[in-house]
Backbone as CSV, one residue per row, in Angstrom:
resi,resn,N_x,N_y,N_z,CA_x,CA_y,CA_z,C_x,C_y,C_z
1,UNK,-10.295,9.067,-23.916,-10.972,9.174,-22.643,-10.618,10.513,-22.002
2,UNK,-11.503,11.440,-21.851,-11.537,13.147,-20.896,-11.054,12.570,-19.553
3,UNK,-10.468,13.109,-18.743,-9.589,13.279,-17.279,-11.011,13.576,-16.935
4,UNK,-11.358,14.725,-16.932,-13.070,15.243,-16.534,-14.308,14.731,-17.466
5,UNK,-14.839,14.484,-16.074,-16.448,14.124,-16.699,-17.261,14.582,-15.787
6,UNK,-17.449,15.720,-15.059,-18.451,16.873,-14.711,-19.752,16.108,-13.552
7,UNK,-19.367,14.794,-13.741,-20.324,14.286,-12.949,-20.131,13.793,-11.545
8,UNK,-18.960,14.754,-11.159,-18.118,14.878,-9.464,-18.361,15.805,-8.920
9,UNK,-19.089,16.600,-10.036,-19.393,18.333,-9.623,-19.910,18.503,-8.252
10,UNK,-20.811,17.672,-7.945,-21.692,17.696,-6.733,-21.356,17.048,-5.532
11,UNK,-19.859,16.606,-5.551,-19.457,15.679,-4.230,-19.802,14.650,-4.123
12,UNK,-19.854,13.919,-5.601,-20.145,12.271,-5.285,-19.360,11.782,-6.248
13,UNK,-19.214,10.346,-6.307,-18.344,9.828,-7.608,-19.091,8.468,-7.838
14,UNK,-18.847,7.748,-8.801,-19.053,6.432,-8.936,-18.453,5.434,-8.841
15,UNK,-18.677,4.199,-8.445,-18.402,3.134,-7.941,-17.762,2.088,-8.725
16,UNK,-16.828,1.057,-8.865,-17.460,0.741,-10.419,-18.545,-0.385,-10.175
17,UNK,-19.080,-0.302,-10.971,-20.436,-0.933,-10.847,-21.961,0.055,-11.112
18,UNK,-21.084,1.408,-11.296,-21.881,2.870,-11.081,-22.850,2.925,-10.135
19,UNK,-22.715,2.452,-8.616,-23.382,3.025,-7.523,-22.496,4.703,-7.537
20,UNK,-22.980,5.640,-7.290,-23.170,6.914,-6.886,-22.486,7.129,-5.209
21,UNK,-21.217,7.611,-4.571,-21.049,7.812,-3.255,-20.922,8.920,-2.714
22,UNK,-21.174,9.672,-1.335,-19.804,10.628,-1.578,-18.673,10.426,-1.381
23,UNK,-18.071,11.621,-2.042,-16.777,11.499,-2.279,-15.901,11.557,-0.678
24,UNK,-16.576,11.478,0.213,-15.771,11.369,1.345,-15.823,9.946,2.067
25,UNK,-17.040,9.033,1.555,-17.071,7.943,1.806,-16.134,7.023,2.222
26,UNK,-16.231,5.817,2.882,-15.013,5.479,3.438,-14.410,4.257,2.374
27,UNK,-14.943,4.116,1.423,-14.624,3.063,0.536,-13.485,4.166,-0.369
28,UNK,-14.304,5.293,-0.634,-13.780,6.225,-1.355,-12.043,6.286,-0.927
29,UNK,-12.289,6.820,0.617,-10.860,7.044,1.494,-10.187,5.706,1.260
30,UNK,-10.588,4.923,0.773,-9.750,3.576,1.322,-8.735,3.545,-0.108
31,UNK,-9.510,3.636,-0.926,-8.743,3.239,-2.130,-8.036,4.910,-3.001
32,UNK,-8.550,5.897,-2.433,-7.968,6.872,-2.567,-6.462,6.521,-1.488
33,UNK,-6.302,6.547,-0.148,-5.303,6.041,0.314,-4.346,4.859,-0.302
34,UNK,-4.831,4.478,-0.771,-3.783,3.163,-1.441,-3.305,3.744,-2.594
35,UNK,-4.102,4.976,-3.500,-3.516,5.378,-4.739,-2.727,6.550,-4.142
36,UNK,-2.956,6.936,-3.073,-1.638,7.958,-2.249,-0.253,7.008,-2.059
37,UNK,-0.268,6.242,-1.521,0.809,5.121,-1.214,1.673,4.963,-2.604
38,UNK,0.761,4.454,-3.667,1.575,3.553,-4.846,2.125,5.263,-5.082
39,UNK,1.438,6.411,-5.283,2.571,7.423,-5.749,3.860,7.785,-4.705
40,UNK,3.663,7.369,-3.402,4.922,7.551,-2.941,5.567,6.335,-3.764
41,UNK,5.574,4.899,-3.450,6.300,4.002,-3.989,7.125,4.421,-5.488
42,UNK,6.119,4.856,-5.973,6.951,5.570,-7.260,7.882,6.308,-6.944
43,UNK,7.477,7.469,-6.120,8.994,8.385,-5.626,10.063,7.327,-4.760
44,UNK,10.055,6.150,-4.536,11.290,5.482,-3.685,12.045,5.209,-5.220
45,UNK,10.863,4.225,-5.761,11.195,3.849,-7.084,12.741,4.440,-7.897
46,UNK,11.958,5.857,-7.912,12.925,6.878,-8.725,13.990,7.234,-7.770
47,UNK,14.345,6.983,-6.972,15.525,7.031,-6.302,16.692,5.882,-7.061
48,UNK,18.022,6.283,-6.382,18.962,5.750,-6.616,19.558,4.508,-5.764
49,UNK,18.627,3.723,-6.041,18.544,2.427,-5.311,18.506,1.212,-6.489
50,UNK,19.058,0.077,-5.635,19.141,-1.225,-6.468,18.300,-1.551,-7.640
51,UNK,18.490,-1.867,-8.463,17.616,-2.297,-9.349,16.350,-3.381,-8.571
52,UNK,17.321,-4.222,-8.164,16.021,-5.907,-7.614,15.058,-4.798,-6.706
53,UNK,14.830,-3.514,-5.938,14.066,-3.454,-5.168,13.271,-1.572,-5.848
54,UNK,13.824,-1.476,-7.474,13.125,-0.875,-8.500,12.047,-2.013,-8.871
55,UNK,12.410,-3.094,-9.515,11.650,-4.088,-10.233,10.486,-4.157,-9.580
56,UNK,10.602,-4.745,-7.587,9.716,-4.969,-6.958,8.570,-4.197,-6.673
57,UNK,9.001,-2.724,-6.651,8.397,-2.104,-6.200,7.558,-1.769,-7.456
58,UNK,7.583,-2.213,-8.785,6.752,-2.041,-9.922,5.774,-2.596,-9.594
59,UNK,6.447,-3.840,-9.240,5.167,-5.050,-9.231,4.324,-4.869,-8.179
60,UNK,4.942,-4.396,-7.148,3.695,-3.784,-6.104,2.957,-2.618,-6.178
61,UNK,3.613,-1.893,-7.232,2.068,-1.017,-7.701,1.549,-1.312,-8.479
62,UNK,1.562,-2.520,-9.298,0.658,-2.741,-9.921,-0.657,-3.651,-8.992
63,UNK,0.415,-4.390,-7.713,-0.733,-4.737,-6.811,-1.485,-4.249,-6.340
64,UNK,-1.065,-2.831,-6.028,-1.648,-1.619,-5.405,-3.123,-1.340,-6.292
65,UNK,-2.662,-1.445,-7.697,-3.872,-0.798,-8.225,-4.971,-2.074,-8.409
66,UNK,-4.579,-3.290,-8.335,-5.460,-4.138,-7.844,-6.479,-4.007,-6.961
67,UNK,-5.809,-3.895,-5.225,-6.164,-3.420,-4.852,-6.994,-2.487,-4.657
68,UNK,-6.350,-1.212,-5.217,-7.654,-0.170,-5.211,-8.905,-0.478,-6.199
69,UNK,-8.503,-1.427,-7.074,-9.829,-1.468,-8.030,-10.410,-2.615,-7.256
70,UNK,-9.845,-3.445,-6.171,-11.025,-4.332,-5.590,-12.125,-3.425,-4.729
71,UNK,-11.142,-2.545,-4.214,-12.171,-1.472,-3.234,-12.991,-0.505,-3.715
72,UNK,-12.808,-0.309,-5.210,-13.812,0.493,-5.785,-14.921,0.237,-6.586
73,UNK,-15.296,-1.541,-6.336,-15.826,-2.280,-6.592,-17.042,-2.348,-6.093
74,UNK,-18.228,-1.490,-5.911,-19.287,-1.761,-5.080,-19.684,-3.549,-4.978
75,UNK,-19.464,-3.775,-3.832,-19.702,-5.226,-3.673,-20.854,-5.972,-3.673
76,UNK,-22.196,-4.785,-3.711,-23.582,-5.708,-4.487,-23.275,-5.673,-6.159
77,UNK,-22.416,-5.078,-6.350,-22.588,-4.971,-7.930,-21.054,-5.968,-8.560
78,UNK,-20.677,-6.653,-7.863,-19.708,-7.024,-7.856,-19.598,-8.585,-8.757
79,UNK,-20.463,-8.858,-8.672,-21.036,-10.282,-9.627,-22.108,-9.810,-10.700
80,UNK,-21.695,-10.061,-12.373,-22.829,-9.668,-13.052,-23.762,-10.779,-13.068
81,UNK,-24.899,-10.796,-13.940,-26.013,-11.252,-14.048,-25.888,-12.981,-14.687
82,UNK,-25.012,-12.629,-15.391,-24.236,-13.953,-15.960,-23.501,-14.939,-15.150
83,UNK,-23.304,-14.333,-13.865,-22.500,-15.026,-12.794,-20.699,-14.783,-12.924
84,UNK,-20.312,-14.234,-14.007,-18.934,-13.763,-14.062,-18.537,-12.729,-13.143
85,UNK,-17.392,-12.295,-12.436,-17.175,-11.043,-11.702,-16.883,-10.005,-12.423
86,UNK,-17.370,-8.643,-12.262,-17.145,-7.580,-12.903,-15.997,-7.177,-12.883
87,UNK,-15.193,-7.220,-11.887,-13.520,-6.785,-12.326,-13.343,-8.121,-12.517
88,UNK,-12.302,-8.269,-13.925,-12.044,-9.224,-15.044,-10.347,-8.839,-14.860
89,UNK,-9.908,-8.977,-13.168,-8.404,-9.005,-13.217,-7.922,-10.206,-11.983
90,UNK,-6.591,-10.709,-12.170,-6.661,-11.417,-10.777,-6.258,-10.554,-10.014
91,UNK,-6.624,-11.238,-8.809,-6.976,-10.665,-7.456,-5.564,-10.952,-6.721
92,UNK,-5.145,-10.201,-5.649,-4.099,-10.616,-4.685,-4.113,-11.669,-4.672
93,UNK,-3.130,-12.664,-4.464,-2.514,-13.733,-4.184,-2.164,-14.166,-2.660
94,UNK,-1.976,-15.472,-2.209,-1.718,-15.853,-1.244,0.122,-15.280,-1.522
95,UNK,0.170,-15.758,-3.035,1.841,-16.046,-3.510,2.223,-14.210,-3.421
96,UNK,1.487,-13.385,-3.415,1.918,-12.117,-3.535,2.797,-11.593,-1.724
97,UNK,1.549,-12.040,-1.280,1.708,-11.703,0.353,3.593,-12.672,0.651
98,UNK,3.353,-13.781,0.548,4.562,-14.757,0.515,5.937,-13.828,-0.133
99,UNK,5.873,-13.393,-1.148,7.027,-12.776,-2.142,7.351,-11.628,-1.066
100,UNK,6.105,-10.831,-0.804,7.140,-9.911,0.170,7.663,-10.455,1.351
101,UNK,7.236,-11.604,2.059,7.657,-11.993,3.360,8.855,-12.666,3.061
102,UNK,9.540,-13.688,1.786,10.842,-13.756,1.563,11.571,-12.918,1.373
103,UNK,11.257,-11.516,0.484,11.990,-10.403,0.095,12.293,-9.584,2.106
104,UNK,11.599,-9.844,2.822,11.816,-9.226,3.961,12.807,-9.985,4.915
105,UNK,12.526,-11.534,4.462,13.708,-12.447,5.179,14.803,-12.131,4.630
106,UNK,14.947,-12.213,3.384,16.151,-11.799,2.742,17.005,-10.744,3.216
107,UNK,16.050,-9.955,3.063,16.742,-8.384,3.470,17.146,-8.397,4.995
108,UNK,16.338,-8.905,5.890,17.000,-9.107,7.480,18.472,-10.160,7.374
109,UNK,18.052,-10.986,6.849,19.797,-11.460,7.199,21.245,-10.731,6.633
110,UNK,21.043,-9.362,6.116,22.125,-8.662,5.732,21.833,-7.745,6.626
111,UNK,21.125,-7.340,7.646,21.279,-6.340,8.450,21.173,-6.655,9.754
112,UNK,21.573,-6.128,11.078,21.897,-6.602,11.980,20.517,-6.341,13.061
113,UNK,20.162,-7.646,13.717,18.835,-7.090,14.726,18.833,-6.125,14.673
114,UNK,17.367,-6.125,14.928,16.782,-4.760,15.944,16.856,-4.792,17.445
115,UNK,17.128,-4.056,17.727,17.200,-4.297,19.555,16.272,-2.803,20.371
116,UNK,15.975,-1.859,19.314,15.131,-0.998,20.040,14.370,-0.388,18.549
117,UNK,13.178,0.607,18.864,12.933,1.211,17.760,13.888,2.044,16.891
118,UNK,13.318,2.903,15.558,13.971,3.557,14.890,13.257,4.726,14.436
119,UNK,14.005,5.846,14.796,13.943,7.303,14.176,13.443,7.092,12.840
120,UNK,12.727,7.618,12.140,12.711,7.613,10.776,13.132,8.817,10.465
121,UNK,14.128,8.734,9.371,15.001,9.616,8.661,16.337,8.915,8.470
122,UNK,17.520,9.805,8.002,18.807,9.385,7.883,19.232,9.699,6.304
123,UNK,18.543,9.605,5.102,18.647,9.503,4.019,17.166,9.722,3.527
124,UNK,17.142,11.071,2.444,16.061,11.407,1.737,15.378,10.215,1.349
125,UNK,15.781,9.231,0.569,15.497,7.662,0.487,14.652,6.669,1.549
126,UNK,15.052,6.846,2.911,14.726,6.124,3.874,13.258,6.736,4.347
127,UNK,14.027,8.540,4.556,12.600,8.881,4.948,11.261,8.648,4.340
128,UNK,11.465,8.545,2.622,10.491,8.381,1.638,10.060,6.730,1.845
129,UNK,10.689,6.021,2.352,10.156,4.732,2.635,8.958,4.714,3.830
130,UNK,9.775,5.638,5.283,8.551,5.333,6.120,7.582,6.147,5.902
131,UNK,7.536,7.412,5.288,6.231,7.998,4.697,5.015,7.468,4.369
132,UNK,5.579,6.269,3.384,5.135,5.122,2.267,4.747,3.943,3.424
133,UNK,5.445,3.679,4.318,4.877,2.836,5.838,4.023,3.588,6.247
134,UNK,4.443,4.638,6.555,3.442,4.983,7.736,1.431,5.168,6.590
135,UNK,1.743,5.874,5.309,0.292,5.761,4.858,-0.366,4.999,4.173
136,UNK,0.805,3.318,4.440,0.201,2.657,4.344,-0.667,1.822,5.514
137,UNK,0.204,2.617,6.745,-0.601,1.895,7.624,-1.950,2.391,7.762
138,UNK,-2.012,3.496,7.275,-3.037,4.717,6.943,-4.322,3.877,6.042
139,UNK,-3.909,3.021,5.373,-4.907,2.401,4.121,-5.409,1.068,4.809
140,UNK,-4.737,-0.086,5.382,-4.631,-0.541,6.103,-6.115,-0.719,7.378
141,UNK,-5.733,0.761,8.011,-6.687,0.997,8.831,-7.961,1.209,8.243
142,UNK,-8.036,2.235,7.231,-9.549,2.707,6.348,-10.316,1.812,5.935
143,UNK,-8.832,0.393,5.070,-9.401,-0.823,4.877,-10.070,-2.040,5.508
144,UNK,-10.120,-1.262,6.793,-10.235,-2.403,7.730,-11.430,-2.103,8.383
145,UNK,-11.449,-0.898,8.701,-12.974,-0.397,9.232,-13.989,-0.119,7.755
146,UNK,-13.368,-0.293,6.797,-14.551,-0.713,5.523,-15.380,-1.672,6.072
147,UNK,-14.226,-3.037,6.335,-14.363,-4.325,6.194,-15.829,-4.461,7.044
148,UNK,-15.444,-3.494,8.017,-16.814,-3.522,9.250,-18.169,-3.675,8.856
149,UNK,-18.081,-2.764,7.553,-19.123,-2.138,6.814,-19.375,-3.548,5.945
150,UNK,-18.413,-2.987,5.265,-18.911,-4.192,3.798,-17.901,-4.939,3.723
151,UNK,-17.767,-6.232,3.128,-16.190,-7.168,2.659,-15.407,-6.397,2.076
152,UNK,-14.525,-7.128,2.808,-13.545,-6.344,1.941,-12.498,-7.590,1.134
153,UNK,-11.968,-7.709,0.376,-11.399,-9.033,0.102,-9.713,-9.297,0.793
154,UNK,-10.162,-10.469,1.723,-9.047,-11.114,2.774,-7.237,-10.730,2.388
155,UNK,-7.445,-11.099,0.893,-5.856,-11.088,1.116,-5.824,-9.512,0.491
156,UNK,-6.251,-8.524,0.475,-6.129,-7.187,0.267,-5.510,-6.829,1.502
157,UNK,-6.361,-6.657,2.413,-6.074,-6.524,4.203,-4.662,-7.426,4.282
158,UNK,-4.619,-8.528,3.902,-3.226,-8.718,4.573,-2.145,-8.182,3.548
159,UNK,-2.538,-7.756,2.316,-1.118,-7.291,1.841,-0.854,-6.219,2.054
160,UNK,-2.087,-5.093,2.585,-1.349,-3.909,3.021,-0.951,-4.164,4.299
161,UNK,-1.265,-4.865,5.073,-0.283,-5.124,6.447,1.102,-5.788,6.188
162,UNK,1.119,-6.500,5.150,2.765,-7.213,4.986,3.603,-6.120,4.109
163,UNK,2.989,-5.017,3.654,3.542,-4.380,2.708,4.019,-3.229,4.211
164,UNK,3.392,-3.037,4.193,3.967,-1.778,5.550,5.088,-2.381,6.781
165,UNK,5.084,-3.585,6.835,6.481,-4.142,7.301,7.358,-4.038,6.094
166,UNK,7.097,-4.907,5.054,8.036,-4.366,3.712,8.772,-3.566,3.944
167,UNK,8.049,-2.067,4.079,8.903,-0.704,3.837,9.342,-0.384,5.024
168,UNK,9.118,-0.706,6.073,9.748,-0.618,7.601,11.557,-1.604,6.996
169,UNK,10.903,-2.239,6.571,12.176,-3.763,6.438,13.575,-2.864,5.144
170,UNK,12.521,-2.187,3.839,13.299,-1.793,3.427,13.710,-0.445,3.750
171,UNK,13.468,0.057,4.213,14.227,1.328,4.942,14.934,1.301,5.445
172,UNK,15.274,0.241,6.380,16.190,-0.588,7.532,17.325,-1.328,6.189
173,UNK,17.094,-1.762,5.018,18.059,-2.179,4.152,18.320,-0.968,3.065
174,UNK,17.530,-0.260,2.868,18.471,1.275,2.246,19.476,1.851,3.315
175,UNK,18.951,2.203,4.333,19.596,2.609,5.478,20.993,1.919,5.483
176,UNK,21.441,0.936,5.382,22.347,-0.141,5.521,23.505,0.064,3.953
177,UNK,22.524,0.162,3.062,22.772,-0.351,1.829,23.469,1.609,1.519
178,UNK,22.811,2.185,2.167,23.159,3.960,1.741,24.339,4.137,2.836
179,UNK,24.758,3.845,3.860,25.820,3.906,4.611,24.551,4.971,5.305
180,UNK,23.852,4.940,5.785,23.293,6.460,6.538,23.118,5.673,8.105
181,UNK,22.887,6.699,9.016,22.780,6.180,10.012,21.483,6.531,10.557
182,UNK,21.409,4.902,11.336,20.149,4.225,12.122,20.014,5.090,12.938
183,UNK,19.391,5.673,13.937,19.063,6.230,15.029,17.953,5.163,16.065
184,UNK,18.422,5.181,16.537,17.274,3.836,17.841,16.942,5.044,18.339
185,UNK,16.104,4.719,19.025,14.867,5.811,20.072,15.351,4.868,21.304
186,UNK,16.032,5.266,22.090,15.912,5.087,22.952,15.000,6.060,24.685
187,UNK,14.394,5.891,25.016,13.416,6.667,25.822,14.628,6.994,26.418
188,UNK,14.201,8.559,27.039,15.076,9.013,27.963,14.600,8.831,29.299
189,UNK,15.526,8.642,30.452,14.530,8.860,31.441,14.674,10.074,32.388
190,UNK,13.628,10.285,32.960,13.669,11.715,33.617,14.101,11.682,35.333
């Protein structure tokens, strides 16, 4: 399979389903944003962090690319003629969304409330987490004003919203786990 196939030349791409878009389209942005995300996740990945939250973070890019292949799914073309669905993968899970919300309980009872916001930074590590928050909240949003447009599929939308607490949650447990220090924002007053 060629990387190039010449038929982007003109500022459009295909769908799968081969509808034709441009390439600035917002379906486009949506799942281009989510394949921005899973390559940060890779860079936390490759850090020098726990194994249990290497493993996880595999498995959530492979959700990721779920994901992006639900959104690159033109959704009239989305059922073939036979009545089978054209992407032939499973789909997000109720049980996916759940796995990160225990992995986030987990991780809060080894670290101590929150009682105000947090600086992001402290550790090259941490910062690379809220990066990975913050563009996912970035996908999140794109995915959501799709939704306006066209469906978008339910538990997609909620796993990039439980996933961007995730990395809020694990940043707050690298942070902990790296000895680096928290910074609260506390407002100043004038």
């Amino acid at each position: 399979m060629k990387v190039y196939t010449k038929t982007g030349d003109k500022g459009t791409t295909a769908l799968f389903g081969g509808t034709r878009v441009p390439k600035h389209h917002i379906r486009i942005d949506s799942y281009g944003t989510v394949d921005e995300l899973n390559s940060y996740l890779g860079l936390i990945r490759d850090q020098d962090i726990n194994s249990h939250y290497q493993d996880l973070l595999i498995k959530i890019q492979h959700n990721l690319f779920t994901v992006g292949a639900t959104l690159a799914t033109d959704p009239d073309k989305a059922i073939l003629k036979s009545g089978k669905e054209r992407l032939n993968i499973d789909k997000i899970s109720e049980e996916d969304v759940i796995l990160l919300e225990k992995e986030m309980d987990t991780m809060n009872e080894a670290l101590p409330p929150m009682t105000h916001f947090v600086l992001p930074g402290g550790h090259q590590t941490v910062s690379f987490c809220h990066i990975a928050r913050c563009v996912c909240r970035r996908a999140e949003r794109l995915a959501t004003a799709l939704n306006e447009i066209e469906s978008v599929e339910t538990n997609s939308l909620v796993y990039l919203n439980r996933l961007s607490d995730y990395l809020f949650v694990l940043a707050r447990k690298l942070t902990h786990d790296l000895q680096a220090n928290e910074v609260k924002w506390i407002p100043e007053k004038k």
